[in-house]
C-alpha positions as CSV (number, residue, x, y, z in Angstrom):
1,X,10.5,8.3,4.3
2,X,11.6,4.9,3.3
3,X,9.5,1.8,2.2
4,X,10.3,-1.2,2.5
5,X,10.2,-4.1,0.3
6,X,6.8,-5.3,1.7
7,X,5.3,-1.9,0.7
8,X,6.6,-2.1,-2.4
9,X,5.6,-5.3,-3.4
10,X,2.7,-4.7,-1.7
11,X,1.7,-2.1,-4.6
12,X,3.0,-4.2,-7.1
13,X,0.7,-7.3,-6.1
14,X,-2.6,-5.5,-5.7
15,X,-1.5,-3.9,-9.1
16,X,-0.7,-6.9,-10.9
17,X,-4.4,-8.3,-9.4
18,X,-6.2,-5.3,-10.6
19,X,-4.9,-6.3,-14.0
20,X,-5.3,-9.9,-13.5
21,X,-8.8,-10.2,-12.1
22,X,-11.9,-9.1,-13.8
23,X,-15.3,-9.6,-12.1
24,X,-14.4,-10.8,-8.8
25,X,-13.0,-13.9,-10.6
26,X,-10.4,-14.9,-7.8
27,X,-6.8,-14.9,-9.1
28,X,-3.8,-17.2,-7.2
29,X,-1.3,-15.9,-5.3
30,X,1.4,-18.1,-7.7
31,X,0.2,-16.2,-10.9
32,X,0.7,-13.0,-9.4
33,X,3.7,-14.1,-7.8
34,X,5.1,-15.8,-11.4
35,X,3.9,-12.1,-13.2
36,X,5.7,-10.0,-10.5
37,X,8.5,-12.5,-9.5
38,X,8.0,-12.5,-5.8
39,X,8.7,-14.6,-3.8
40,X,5.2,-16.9,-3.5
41,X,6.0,-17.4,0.2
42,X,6.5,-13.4,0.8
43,X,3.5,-12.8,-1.4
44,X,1.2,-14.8,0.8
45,X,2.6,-12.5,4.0
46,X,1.6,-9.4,2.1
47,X,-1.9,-10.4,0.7
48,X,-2.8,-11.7,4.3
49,X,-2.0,-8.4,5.6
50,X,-4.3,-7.2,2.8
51,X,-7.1,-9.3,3.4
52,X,-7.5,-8.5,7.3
53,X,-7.5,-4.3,6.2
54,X,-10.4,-5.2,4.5
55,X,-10.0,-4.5,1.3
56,X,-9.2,-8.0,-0.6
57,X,-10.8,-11.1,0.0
58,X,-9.9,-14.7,-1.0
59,X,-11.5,-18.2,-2.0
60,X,-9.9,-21.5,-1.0
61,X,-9.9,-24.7,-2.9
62,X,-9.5,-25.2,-7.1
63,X,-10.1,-22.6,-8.5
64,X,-9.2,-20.0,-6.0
65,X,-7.6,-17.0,-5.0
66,X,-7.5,-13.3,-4.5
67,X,-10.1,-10.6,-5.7
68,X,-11.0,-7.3,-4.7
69,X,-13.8,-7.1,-1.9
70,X,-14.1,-3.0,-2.4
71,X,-14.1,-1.4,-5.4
72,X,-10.5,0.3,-6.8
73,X,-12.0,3.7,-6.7
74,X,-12.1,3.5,-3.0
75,X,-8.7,1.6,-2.8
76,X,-5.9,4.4,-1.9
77,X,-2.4,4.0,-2.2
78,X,-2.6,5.2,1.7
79,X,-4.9,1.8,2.4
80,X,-2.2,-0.2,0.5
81,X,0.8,1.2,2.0
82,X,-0.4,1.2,5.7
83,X,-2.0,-2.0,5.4
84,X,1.4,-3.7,4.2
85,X,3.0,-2.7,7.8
86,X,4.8,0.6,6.4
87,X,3.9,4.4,7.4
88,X,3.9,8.0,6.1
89,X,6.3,9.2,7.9
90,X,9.3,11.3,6.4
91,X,11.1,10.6,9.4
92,X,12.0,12.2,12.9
93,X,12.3,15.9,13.4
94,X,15.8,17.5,12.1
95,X,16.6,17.6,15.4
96,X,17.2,14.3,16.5
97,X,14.7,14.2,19.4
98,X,12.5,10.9,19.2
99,X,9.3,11.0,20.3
100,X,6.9,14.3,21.3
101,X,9.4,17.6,21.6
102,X,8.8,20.2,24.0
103,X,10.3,22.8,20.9
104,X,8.1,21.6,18.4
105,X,5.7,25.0,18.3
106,X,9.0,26.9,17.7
107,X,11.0,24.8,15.7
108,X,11.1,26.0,11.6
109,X,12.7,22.4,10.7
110,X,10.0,20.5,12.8
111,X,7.6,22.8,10.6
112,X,8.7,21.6,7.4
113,X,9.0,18.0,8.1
114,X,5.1,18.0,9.8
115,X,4.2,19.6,6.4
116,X,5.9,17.2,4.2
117,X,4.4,14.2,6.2
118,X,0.9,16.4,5.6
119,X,1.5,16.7,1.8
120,X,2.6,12.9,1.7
121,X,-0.4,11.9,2.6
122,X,-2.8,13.8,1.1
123,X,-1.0,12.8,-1.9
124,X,-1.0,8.8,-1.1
125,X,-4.8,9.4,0.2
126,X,-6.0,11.4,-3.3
127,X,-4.3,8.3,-5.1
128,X,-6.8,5.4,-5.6
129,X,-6.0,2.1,-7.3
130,X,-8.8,2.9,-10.5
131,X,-6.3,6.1,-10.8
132,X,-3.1,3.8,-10.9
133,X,-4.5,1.7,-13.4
134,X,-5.8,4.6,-15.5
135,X,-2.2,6.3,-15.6
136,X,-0.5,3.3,-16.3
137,X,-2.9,2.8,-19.7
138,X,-1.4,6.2,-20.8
């Protein structure tokens, strides 16, 4: 599994906006951007992404910005991720075959990559944003 920039800073913009905003009080994209040093530009891309998923929404005009339509606890790491464009995937069977494989009951390597894309993302799904926070306070 790789992720791309955009996932990354993906994370690190709703992050820095779960720190920045507090009670829906919308928060720019060029404070974020300044805090995280992104690119504002490539910042906008990501939170637009965001905001059709559903789970940020944004005010126009002075005073404006970014804030948090849902609350973090039901914000995953999976929403965030998948939202940004990336996936779960750890990658194509061992094999090299692309697509569906007409061995994939029998093969042990198939097995074990299907079960690390299973643990993945349970992982990234057990994750919310309010637990990010929390461990990044300790």
């Amino acid at each position: 599994m790789r992720i791309t920039t955009k996932g990354r800073y993906a994370l690190r913009a709703v992050i820095a906006l779960a720190e920045t905003s507090e009670n829906k009080t919308p928060v720019s994209i060029k404070t974020i951007a300044a805090k995280e040093e992104i690119s504002p530009e490539f910042l906008e891309q990501i939170f637009f992404k965001l905001r059709k998923a559903g789970f940020i929404s944004s005010v126009r005009g002075p005073g404006g910005g970014f804030f948090f339509s849902r609350p973090l606890s039901e914000i995953t790491l999976c929403d965030i991720i998948e939202a940004s464009g990336e996936g779960f995937s750890v990658g194509d069977c061992s094999c090299g075959k692309k697509g569906s494989c007409d061995e994939a009951d029998r093969c042990s390597a198939g097995k074990i990559w299907r079960e690390m894309d299973l643990r993945l993302r349970e992982y990234a799904e057990s994750k919310t944003l309010e637990d990010i926070l929390k461990d990044s306070q300790n």
